[in-house]
VMD Tcl script that draws the C-alpha trace (Angstrom):
set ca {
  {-28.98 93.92 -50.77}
  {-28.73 91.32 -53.65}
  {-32.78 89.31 -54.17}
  {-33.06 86.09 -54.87}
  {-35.98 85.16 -56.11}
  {-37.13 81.46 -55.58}
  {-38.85 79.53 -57.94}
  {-40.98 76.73 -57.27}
  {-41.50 73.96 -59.66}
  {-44.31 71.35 -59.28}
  {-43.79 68.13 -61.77}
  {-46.72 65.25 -61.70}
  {-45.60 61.86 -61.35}
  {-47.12 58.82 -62.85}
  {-46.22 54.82 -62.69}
  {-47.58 52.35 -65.56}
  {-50.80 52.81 -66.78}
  {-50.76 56.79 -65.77}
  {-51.65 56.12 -62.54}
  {-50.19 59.49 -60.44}
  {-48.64 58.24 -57.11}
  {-47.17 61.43 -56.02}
  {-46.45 64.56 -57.00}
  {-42.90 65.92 -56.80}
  {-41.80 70.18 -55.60}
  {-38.44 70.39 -57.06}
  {-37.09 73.92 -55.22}
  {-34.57 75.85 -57.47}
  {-33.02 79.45 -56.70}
  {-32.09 79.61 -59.98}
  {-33.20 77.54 -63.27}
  {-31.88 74.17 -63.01}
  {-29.38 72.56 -65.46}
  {-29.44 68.77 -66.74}
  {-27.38 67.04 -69.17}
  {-28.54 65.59 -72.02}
  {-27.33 61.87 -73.07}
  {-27.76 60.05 -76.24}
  {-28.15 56.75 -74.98}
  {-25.55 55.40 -77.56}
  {-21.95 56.81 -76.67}
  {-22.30 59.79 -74.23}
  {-21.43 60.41 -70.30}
  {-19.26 61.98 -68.03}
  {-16.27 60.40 -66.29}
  {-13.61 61.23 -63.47}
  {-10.91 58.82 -63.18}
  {-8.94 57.56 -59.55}
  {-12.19 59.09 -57.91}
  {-13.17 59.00 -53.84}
  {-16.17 57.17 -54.55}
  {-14.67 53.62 -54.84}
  {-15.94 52.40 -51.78}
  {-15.47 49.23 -49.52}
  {-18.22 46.55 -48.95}
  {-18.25 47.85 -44.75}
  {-18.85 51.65 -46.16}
  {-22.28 52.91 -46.13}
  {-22.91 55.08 -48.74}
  {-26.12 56.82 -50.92}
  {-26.92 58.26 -54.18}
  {-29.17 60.45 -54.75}
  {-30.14 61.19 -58.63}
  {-32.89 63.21 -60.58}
  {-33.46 62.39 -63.65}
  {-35.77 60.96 -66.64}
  {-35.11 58.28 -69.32}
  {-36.06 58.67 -73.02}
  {-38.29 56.10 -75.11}
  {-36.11 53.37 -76.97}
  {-32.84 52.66 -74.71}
  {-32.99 49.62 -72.78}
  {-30.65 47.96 -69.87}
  {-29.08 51.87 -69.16}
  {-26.95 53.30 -66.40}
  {-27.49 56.32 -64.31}
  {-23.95 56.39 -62.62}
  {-21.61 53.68 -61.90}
  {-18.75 53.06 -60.37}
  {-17.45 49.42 -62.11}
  {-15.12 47.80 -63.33}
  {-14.15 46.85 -66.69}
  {-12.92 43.37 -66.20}
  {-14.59 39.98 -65.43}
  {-14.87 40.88 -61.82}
  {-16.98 44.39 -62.80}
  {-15.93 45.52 -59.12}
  {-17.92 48.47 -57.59}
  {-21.61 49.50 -57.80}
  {-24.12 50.92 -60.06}
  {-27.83 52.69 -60.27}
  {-29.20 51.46 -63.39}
  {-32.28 50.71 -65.35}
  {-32.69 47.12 -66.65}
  {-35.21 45.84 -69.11}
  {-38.47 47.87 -68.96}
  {-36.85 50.25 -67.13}
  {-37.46 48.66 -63.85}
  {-34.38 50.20 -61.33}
  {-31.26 48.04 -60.59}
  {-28.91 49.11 -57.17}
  {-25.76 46.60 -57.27}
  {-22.59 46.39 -55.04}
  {-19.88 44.06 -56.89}
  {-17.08 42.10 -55.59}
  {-16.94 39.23 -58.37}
  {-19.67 39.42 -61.26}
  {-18.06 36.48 -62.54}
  {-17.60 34.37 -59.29}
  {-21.14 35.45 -58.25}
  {-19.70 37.43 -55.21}
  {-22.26 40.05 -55.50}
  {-25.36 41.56 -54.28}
  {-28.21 43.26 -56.29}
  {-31.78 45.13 -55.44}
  {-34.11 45.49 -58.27}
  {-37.39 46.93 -57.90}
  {-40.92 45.19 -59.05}
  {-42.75 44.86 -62.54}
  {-45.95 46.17 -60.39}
  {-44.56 49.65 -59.36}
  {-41.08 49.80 -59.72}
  {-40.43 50.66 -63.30}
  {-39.67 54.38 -64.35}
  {-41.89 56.20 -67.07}
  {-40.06 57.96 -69.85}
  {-40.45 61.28 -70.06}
  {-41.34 61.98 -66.55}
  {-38.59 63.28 -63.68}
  {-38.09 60.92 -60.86}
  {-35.93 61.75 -57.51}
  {-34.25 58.43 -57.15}
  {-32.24 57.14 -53.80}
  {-30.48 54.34 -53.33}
  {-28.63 53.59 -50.07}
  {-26.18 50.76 -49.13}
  {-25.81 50.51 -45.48}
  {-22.17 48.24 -45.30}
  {-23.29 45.11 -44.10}
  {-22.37 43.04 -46.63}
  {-25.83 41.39 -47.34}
  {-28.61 41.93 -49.78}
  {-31.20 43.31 -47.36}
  {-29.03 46.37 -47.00}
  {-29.74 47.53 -49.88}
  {-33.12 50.28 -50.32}
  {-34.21 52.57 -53.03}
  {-36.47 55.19 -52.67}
  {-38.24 56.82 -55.89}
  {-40.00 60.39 -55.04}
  {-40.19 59.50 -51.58}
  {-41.57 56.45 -51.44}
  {-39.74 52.91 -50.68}
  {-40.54 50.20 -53.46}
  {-40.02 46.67 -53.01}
  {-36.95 45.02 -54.17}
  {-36.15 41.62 -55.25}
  {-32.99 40.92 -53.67}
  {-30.31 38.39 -54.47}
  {-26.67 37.44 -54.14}
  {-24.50 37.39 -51.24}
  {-21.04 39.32 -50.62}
  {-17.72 38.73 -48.83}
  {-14.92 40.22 -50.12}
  {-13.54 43.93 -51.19}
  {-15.62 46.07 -53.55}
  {-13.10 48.40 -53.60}
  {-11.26 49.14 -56.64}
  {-9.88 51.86 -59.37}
  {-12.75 52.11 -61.57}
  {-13.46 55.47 -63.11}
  {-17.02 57.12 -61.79}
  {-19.29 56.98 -65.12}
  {-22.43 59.04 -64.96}
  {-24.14 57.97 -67.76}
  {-21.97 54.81 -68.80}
  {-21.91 51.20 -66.83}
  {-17.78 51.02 -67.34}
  {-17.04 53.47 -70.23}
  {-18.12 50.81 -73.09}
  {-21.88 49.92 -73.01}
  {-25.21 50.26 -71.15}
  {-25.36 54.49 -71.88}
  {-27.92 56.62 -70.70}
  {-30.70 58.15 -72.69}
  {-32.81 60.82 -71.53}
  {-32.08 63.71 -68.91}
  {-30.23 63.80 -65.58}
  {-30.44 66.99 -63.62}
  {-28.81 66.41 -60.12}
  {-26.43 63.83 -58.73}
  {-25.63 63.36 -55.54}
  {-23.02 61.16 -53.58}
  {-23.02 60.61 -50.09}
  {-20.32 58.49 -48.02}
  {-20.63 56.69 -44.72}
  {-24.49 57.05 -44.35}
  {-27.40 55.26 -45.60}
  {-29.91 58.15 -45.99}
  {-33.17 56.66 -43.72}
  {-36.58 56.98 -45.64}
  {-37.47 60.01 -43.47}
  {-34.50 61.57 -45.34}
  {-35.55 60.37 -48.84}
  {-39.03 61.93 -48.89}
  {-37.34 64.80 -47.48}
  {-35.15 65.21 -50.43}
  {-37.89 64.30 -52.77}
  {-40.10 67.15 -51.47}
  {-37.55 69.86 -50.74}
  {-34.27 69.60 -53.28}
  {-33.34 72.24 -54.18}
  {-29.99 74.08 -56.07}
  {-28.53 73.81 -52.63}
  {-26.92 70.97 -49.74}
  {-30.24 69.18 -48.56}
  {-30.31 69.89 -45.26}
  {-31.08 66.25 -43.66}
  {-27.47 65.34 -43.51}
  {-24.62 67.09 -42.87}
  {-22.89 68.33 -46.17}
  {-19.19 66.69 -45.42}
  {-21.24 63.39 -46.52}
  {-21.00 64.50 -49.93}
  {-18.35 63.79 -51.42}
  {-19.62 64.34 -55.36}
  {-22.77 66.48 -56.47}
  {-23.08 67.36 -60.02}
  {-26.17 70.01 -61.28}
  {-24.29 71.07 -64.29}
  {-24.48 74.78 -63.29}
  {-20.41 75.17 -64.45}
  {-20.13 71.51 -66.43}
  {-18.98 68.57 -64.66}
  {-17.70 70.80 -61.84}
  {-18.22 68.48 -58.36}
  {-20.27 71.15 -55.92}
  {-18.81 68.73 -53.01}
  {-15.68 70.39 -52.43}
  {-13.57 66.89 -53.12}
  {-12.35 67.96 -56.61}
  {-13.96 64.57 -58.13}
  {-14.65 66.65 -61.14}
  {-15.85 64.53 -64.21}
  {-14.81 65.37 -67.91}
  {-17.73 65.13 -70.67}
  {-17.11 62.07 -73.22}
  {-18.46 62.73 -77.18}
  {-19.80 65.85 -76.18}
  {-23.13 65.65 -74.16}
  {-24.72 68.72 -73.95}
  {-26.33 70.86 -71.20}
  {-29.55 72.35 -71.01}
  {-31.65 74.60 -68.61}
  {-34.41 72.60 -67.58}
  {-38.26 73.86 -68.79}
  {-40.14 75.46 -65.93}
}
mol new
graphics top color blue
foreach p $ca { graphics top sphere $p radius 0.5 }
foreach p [lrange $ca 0 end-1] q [lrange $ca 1 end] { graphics top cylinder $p $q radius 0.2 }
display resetview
């Protein structure tokens, strides 16, 4: 019979002024991988992917990862247009990395709605790894927007109002806003997309206290219809072939135990 040996990993967590809020058990059966981005011209892509969702689809994402020192206004994933309208959403990190959750019909016509969390606990330490969710329930207003960071809701500032399609054929950037600016700097290690279901905070501090190299198992794994952990590349673990092809070569690492 084949062992498996499990490895637990415990990370400390700290907001501004080193304050630690929580501590977060990342569970891995095997060494977990990250990719590395240079904050200047690196990400993965997947064009025509299933993850260009309409304004009445709920939907989550779920992604572990740290920023480096020195980028500013940075995206995690995204899945936005390129034009005036920027159509789609996107998990980001504005100035002093405070976190950004946006569904876009019209940037330019202000059809829009956007969740960013507060100066007094909201903004994400460099160096440190965070378990970030962000869920969009499909009602078409600003209040339906949460994000949870290691378990724990934080308050948004929410603006904008929405009421017409999000839906478009922008590619799904993990590490790029729309393939030309706002890159990533720093380390993600898990991403994961779920459709039709806006993960309840009962099911983020589950994830934040039990991920592991394997489907969490607070929602049913059809939901998922992209996970990366960089185990075999930009392979999607999900089973819906929404696998993503690196851009100026970013490279993957094991992550230190």
């Amino acid at each position: 019979m084949k062992r498996i040996t499990l490895i637990l990993i415990l990370v400390s967590f700290a907001y501004p002024q080193n304050r630690v809020v929580k501590s977060f058990i990342l569970k891995y059966a095997e060494n977990p991988n990250a990719t590395i981005l240079n904050g200047t011209n690196q990400y993965w892509t997947k064009a025509s992917s299933s993850v260009n969702f309409e304004r009445t689809t709920a939907f989550s994402i779920i992604a572990v990862f740290k920023p480096s020192a020195g980028v500013a206004n940075q995206t995690v994933i995204s899945a936005r247009g390129s034009d005036a309208t920027s159509r789609g959403w996107s998990l980001a990190l504005g100035s002093n990395n405070l976190i950004s959750f946006g569904i876009i019909s019209d940037l330019a016509g202000s059809n829009f709605i956007n969740g960013n969390t507060d100066a007094g606990g909201g903004a994400v330490n460099t160096d440190k790894l965070y378990c970030v969710v962000a869920t969009y329930d499909g009602s078409s207003v600003n209040t339906g927007l949460k994000v949870y960071v290691n378990g724990d809701s934080l308050t948004l500032t929410r603006t904008g109002t929405m009421s017409t399609t999000i839906a478009g054929s922008a590619p799904l950037n993990i590490g790029a806003r729309n393939s030309t600016d706002r890159f990533f700097g720093g380390m993600i290690s898990d991403v994961q997309i779920v459709s039709g279901k806006a993960l309840t905070a009962a099911e983020a501090k589950m994830i934040s206290l039990t991920y592991k190299d394997g489907m969490p198992p607070v929602y049913e794994s059809a939901s998922i219809v992209a996970w990366y952990n960089w185990q075999s590349g930009g392979f999607d673990k999900s089973g819906r072939g929404n696998h993503l092809t690196k851009v100026n070569d970013p490279i993957i690492v094991k992550v230190k135990q």
